[in-house]
N, C-alpha and C positions, 0 to 999 in steps of 0.2 A: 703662345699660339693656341688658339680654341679648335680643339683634334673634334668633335663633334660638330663643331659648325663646318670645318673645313671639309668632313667626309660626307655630312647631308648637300652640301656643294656640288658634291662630285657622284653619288650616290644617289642620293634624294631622302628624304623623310620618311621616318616609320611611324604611324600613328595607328592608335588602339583603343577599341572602345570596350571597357570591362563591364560585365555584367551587374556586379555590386554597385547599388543606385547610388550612393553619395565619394563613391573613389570616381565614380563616373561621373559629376559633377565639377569634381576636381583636373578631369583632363578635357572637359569641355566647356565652349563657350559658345552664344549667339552673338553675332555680326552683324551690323546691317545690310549684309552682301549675302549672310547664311551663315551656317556653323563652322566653328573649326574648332580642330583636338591638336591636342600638344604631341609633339614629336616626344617620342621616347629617346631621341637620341642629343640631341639638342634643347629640345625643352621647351622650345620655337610652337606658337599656334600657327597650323595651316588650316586651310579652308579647305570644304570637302567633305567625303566623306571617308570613315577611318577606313584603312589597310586590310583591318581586322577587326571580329569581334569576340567576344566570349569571355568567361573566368578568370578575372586575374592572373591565379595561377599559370594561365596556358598561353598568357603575353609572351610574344618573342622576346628574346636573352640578348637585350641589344649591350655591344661595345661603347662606353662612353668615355670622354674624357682621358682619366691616364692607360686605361685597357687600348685604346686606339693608340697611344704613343707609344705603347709596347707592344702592338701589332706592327707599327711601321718598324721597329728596331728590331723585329724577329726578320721583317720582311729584307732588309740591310741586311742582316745576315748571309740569309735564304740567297739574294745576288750574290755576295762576294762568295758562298761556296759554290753556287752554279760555275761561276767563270773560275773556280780554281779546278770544278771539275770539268770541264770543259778543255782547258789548257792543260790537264793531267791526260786528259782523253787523246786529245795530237799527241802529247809524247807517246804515248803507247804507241799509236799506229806508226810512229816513226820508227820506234824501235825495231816495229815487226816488221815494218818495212827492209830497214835497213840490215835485218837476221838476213831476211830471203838475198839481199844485194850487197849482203859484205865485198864478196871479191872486188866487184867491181869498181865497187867505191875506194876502197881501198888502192888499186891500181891507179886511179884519177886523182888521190892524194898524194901519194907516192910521187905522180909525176911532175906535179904541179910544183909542191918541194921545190927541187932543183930553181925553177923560174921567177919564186918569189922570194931568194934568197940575194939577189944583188940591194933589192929592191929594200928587204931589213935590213942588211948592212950597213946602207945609207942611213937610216934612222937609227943606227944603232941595236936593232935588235938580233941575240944570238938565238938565230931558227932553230940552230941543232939542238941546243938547248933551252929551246922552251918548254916550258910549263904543258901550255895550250898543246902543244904538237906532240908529246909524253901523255897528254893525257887522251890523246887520238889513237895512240899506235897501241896504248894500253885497249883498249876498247876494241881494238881490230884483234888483238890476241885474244879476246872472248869466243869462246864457240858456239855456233848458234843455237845452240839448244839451252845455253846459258841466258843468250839476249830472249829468245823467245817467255822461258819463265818471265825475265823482265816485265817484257812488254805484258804478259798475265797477271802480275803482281802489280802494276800501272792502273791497270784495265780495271781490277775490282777495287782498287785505292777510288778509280777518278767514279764506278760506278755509287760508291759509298757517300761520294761529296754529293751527288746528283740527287740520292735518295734523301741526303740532310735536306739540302734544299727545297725538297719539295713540301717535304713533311712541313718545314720552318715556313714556306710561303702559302700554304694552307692553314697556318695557326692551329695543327692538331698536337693532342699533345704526346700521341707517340712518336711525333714527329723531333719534337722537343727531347724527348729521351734518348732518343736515338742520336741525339746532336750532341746530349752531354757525352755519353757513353765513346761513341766515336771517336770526338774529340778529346777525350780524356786518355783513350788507347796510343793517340797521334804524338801525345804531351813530351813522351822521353824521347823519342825520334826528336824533337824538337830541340827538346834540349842537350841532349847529345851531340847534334849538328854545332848546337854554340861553343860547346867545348872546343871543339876543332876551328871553328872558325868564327868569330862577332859580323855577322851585317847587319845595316837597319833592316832590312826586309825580313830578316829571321828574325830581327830583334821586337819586330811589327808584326808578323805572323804569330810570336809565341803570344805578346798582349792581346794580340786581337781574342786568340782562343780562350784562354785563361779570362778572359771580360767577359766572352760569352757564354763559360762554363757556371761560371758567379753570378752572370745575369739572370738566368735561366731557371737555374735552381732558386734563386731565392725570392724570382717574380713570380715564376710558377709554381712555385712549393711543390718540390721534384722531390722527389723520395722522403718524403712524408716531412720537410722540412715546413716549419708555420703553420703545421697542423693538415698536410700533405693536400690530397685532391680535394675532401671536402670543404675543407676551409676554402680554398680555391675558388671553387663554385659557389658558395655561400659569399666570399666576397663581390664574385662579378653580380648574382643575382643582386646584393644590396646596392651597390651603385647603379642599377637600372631606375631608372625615373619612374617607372609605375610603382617600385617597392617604396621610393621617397615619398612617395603618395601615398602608397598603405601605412608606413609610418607614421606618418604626418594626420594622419585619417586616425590614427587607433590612440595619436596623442592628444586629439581633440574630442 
């Protein structure tokens, strides 16, 4: 898949006219329709005139190629934590709900009990001793100044996944730190949940993190990894099509 053709699709074309008379040669052409300059992003001549002009140097820092497929896999991220903080966000409010409306609830379970016990019977299941109905009555024994911390310690978990995602879906890179970081604090909770019990969804939750911990760090050169931030920059700068230019120019 060509991530540059597909984003000037959806986006449109950035094109630049530099000061330097023979790099400016190199991103422009005459037409018989009139001029056009090459897309920095794509590489494509359009017709027209440029976006911009001035010093090489002060070209826009466009995404090409593999930076654009590592914009959409930050941005994958960025949704699967929104909707985990999202669905972390309802639990909370349930819980605090449910602080303020114990009793009640509780009497409505109670009552009910009794009426759908013919009803497991027939299928075989022992209500008295279920699992599910044990781990209801445990929870009504909580006092609500217990559930309420709950629903507080919920609350700044699902605020946390919110914060990941925004950073990750703005492509910043404290946004990015902050995801490692995060997610790294999340890693033994995680893995302690497996201890006690194997699901794929845990088993899916911990790869997913652990992917993006390793992705992260080692496409973004996070904590000085590949020669930390500047190298970073020094790479996006060189896969910019106007540098391909100045190179290409300074080898001729």
């Amino acid at each position: 898949m060509d991530w540059s053709l597909l984003t000037c699709a959806r986006k449109g074309h950035i094109t630049y006219a530099p000061d330097e008379p023979r790099l400016k040669l190199r991103l422009h052409t005459e037409t018989p329709i009139g001029e056009a300059w090459r897309c920095l992003r794509c590489g494509a001549y359009i017709h027209g005139d440029p976006h911009g002009a001035g010093p090489a140097e002060r070209a826009p820092l466009v995404k090409r190629g593999k930076e654009l497929r590592d914009a959409f896999i930050m941005r994958f991220f960025a949704v699967e934590r929104i909707i985990r903080g999202l669905v972390v966000l309802a639990a909370a409010y349930g819980v605090w709900r449910f602080a303020a409306h114990r009793g009640s609830i509780q009497r409505i379970f109670e009552k009910e009990i009794p009426l759908l016990r013919p009803l497991a019977n027939q299928v075989g299941w022992d209500l008295d001793h279920s699992k599910i109905v044990e781990s209801f009555r445990k929870v009504f024994d909580l006092n609500a100044q217990t559930l309420r911390w709950l629903a507080v310690g919920l609350l700044v978990y699902a605020l946390i996944e919110i914060i990941e995602a925004v950073g990750l879906w703005m492509l910043q890179r404290w946004g990015e730190y902050f995801a490692v970081v995060a997610t790294c604090f999340g890693l033994p909770i995680e893995i302690y949940e497996l201890t006690e019990r194997i699901t794929a969804v845990r088993i899916g939750a911990l790869l997913i993190n652990i992917g993006l911990i390793v992705y992260i760090v080692v496409t973004k050169r996070l904590f000085g990894v590949r020669g930390g931030k500047a190298a970073h920059e020094a790479h996006l700068r060189s896969a910019s099509l106007l540098e391909v230019e100045e190179a290409a120019e300074a080898t001729a």
